[in-house]
N, C-alpha and C positions, 0 to 999 in steps of 0.2 A: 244225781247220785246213782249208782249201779243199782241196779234191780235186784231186791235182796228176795226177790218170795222167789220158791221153787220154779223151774223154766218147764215150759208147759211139756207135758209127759212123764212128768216127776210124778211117782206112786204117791199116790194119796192119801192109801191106807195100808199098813202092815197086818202082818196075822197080830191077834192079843197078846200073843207072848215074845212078840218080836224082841222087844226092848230088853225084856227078863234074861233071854238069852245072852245079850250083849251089856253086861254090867261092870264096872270095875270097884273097887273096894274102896269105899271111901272113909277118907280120915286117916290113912296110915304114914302119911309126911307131914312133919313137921315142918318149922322154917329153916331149924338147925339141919335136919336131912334133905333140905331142898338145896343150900349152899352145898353140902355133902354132894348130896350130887351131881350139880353142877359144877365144882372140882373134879370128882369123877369122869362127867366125862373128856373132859380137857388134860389130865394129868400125865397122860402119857407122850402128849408131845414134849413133857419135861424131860424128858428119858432119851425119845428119839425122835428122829424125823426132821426137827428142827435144821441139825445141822446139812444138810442136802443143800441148804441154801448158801451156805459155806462158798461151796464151790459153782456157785452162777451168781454171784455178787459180795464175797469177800466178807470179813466180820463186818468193813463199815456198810457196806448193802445189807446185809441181813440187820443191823441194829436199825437204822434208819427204815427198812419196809415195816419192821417189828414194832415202834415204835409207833410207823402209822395205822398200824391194824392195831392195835392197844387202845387209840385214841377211836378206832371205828368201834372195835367193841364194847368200849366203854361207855358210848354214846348210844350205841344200838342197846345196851342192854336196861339204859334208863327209859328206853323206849317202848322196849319191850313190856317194863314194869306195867307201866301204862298200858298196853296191850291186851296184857295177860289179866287185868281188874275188867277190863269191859267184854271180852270174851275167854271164859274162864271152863274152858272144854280141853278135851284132851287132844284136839290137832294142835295146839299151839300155832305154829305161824299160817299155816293151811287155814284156819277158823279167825285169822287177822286176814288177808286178804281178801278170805268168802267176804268177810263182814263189809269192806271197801269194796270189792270190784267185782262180787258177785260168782256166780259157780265156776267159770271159764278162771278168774282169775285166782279162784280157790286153790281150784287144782291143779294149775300151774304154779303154784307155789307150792304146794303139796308135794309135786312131782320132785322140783328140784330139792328138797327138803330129804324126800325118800332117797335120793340119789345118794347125797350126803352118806345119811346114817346108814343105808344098807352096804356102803362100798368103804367106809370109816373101819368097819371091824376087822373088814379085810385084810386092811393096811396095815392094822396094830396087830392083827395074829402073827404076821410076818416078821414084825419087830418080835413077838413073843419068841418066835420061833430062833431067834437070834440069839436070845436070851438063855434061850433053855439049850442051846448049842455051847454056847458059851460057861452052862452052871454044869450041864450034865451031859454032856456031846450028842445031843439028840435036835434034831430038826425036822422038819417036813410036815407031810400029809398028815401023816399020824398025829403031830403036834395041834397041827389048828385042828384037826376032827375033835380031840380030847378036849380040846378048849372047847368049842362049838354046842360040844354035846352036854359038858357037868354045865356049862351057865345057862344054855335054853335048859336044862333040867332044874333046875333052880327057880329060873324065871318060871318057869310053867308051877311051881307047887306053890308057891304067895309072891304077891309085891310084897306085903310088908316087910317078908323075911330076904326078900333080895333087897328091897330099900335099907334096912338095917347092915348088909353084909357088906354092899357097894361105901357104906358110910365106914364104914370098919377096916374094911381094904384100903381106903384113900386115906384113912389115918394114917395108916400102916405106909401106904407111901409118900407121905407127908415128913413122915420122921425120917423117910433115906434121905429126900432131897434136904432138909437141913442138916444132917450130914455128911452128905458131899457140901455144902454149903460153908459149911466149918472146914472141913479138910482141906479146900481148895484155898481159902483167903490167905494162909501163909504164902503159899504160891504164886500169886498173883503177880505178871511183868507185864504190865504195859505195852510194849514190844511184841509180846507175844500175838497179840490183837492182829499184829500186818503181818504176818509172817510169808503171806501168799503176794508171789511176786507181780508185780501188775502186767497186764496185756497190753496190748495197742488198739484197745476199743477207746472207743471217746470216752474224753474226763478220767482214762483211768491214773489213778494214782495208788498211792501205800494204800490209802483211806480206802478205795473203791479200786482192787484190783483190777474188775472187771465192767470199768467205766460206767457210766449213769444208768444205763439199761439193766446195770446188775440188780438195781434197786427195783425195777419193776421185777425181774425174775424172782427175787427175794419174797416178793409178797406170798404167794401160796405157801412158804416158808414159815412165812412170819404168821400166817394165818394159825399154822397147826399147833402155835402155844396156845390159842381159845378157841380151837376149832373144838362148836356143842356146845359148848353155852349156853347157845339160847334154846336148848334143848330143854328147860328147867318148865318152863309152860305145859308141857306135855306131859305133866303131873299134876295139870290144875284137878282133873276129876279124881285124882288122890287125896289132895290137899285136905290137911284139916280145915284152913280159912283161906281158902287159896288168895282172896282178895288184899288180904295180908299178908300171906306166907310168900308167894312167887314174886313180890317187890325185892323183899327180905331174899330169899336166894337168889335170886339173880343178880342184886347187887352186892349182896358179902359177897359170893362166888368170885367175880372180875377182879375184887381189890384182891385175892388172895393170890388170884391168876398172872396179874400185873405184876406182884413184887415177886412171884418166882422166877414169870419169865424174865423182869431184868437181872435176877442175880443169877441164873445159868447161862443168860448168854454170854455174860462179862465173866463170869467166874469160868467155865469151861474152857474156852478157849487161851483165857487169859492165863491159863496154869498150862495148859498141855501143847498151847499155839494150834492158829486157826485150821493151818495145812495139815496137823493132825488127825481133826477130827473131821473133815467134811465127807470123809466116804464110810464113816462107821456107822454102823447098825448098832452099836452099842458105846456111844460117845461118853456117858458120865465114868462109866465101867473104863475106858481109854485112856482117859482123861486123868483118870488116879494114878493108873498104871504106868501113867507114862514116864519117860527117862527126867521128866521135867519137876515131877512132883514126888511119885512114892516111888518109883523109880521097878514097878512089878508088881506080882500080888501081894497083898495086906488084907489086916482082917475088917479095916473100912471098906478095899475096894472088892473085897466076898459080900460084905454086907449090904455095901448097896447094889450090887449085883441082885444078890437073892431077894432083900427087901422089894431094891428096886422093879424086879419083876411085878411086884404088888401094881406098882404105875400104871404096867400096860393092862394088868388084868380090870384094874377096877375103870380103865375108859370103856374098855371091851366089853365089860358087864353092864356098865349104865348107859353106853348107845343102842343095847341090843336093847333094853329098857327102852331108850328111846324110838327106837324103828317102830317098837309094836305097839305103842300107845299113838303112832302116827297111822300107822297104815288100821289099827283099830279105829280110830274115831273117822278115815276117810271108806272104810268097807261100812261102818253104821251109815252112814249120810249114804251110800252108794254110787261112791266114783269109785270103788275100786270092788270089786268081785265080795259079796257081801257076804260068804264066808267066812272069810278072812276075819271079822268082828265076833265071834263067836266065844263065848266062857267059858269055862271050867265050872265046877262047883265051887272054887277055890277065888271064883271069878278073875283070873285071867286070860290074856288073849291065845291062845296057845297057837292057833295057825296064823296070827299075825307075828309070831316068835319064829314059828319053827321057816315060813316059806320065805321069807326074807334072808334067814340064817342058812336056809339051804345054797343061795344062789350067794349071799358073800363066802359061804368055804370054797364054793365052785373058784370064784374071782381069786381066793387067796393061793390056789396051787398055782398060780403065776410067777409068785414071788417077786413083784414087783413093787416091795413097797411104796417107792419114788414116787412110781404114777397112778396109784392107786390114790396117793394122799392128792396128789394134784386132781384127780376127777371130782374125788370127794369134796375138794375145795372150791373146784367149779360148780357145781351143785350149790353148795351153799354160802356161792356171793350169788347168786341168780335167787336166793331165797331172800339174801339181805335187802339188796334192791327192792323186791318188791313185799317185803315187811315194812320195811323203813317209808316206801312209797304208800303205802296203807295208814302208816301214823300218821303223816302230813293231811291224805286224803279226808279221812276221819274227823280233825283238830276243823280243817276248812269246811264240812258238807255239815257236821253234825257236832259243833261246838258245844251243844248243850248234852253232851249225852253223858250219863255219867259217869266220872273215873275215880274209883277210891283211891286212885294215884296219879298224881302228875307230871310228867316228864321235867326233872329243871331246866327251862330254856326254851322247850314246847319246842314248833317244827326248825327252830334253829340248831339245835341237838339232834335232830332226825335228820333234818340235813347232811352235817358235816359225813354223819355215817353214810346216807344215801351215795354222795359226793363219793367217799373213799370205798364203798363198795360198788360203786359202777369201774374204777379204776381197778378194781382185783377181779373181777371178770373179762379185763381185757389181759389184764396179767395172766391168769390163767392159761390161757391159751397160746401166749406167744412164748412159753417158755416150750411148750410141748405142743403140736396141733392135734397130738394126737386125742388128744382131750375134746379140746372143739369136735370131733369126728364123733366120740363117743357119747360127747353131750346129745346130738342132733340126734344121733340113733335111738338112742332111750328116748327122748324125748317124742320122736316120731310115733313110736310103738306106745308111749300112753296115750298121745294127743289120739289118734287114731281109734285107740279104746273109748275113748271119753265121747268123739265127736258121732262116730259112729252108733256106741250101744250108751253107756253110761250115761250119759246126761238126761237120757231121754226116761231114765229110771230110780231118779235121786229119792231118797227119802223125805219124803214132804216135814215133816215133824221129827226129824232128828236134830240133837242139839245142833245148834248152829247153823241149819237149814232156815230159819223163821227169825227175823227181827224182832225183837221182843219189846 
């Protein structure tokens, strides 16, 4: 098994007040705001992004990748369950890897994990930005600063009060998407599904315009309806009973995630046709509007317009949540600049908020949403791989250890997701290399920090440094 004690040069001893400084609030989630948040942060691929996939593998390639990312998540998050009861710390998947394959493999799940949620918000400010062009003709810089600055401003005065806010927003976008959901079902033609004429790629047909390959380009697609997810761990040092609670969110969470995304991918398309929507930035809002359904504006498709903005805000809000309870819990261990871990009186992280939020506004004057979500998506099948690789590890070295939760199906469940998350990692990149480029790079510049300084200065007695 990996060698779980500190690797020799790991600090020994911190000053007394080390830890005091670095505290989070504990008890302020429940199991009801952990599903909450775990919708959160996924809800905005309801909205947008999804359809991108449209046009590199048609409706029937995008149902089919989407259908197989549904079945990885679903798998991965009973895994997770299990995960999150035997190391119940705020890295969430960073703190499941440390635990299997030791500091090197920590923090290389860690990294790709940070990659995720700090390049994630980037993506959906963009979509915001679309949005609020779209309600009140304003876009740009200005748009994602404003956004950027009231939610790190939030986040920095309580969790609780951001955990209850995040819970309240996804309500609030809860109600748009069941009615686009309602609007859309009169509508509904079958027909409309193929509307996108087929290519001369292999296999292509009505079904798969853009032949077999579409289906692999589809996955980073299909990913962004549960992309974060398993973000819900990185709330265990919130958790009232996290050993209870984070089973409890994470699995309400996915079934909530599963029946939205099938009834927006069949219902959107199917009311507005697929060639419609695959280049919008604002697909449900299109969708209503289109000559096919309400035929322009109405006071559903203002409603989920303006509602629907809730969608992108409340991902936006619980990834930024999410970045800094990750790169918190890896600055206390110290693989990352141990700053960073530092509290409030309010006890939160504020420069694991604010320096991660700096460098996604940087990313968002891009305007790139497409390949923002695809990096981010690359990032986090490199984290699923070796989460999923961790549960199996774990179930085989140390079968007796204990889990107030069981995975159903144990590493045959962990499998299938390990199986389908090795396959979206190759996806990734063949849809865009320029992904692959950007992966290496970042990853170069941590591995580099890690091998050179940080390892040699971990915190010997920080949670999830020590087997217990």
């Amino acid at each position: 098994m990996a060698d779980n004690t500190p690797q020799a040069g790991a600090s020994a001893a911190q000053p007394s007040n080390y830890f005091e400084q670095r505290q989070l609030k504990r008890g302020a989630a429940g199991w009801l705001l952990l599903v909450g948040l775990g919708v959160a942060y996924v809800i905005s691929g309801d909205f947008a992004g999804w359809n991108f996939g449209l046009k590199t593998g048609g409706w029937g390639g995008l149902m089919v990748a989407s259908a197989l990312m549904a079945t990885m998540y679903a798998c991965m998050c009973f895994a997770l369950a299990e995960l999150a009861t035997i190391a119940p710390t705020a890295g969430g998947g960073y703190g499941f890897a440390r635990r299997a394959f030791g500091p090197w493999g920590g923090f290389l799940c860690g990294v790709a994990i940070l990659m995720e949620y700090a390049i994630a918000p980037a993506a959906i400010a963009t979509f915001i930005g679309a949005y609020c062009q779209s309600l009140f003709g304003i876009d740009g810089w200005m748009v994602y600063l404003g956004f950027y600055a009231v939610f790190l401003g939030i986040h920095i005065y309580g969790a609780g009060e951001a955990l209850r806010l995040i819970f309240a927003v996804t309500a609030l976008a809860v109600v748009a998407l069941v009615v686009f959901v309602v609007a859309m079902v009169p509508h509904f033609q079958f027909s409309n599904l193929f509307d996108i004429a087929p290519t001369d790629a292999w296999g292509a047909s009505d079904f798969l315009p853009f032949g077999y390959l579409g289906i692999w380009a589809c996955i980073p697609y299909g990913i962004w309806f549960f992309l974060a997810v398993e973000g819900v761990p990185l709330a265990a040092e919130e958790a009232q009973d996290p050993r209870r609670d984070l089973p409890r969110g994470l699995i309400g969470a996915i079934v909530v995630l599963v029946v939205f995304c099938g009834l927006i991918l069949v219902l959107a398309p199917g009311g507005a046709g697929a060639a419609a929507l695959m280049n919008s930035g604002n697909p449900l809002v299109e969708a209503l509007e289109s000559s096919k359904v309400l035929g322009g504006p109405t006071w559903i498709s203002r409603f989920v317009n303006f509602v629907g903005l809730a969608g992108l805000i409340a991902s936006f809000f619980s990834i930024i949540y999410g970045y800094s309870r990750l790169v918190f819990a890896m600055s206390r261990a110290g693989y990352l600049p141990r700053g960073l871990s530092l509290t409030t009186q309010r006890k939160t992280p504020y420069l694991a908020l604010l320096v991660p939020g700096a460098i996604g506004f940087a990313l968002s004057l891009s305007g790139q949403g497409d390949l923002l979500i695809l990096v981010a998506v690359f990032g986090a099948t490199i984290s699923y791989v070796m989460m999923m690789a961790s549960h199996i590890w774990l179930r085989i070295k140390e079968p007796n250890l204990p889990r107030a939760y069981r995975t159903p199906g144990g590493v045959f469940t962990s499998g299938i997701a390990l199986v389908l998350a090795c396959i979206a990692v190759v996806a990734g990149f063949l849809v865009d290399p320029r992904v692959l480029v950007g992966a290496v790079i970042v990853y170069a510049v941590f591995v580099a920090y890690f091998a050179l300084y940080s390892r040699h200065h971990l915190v010997a007695d920080a949670p999830g440094e020590t087997t217990p």
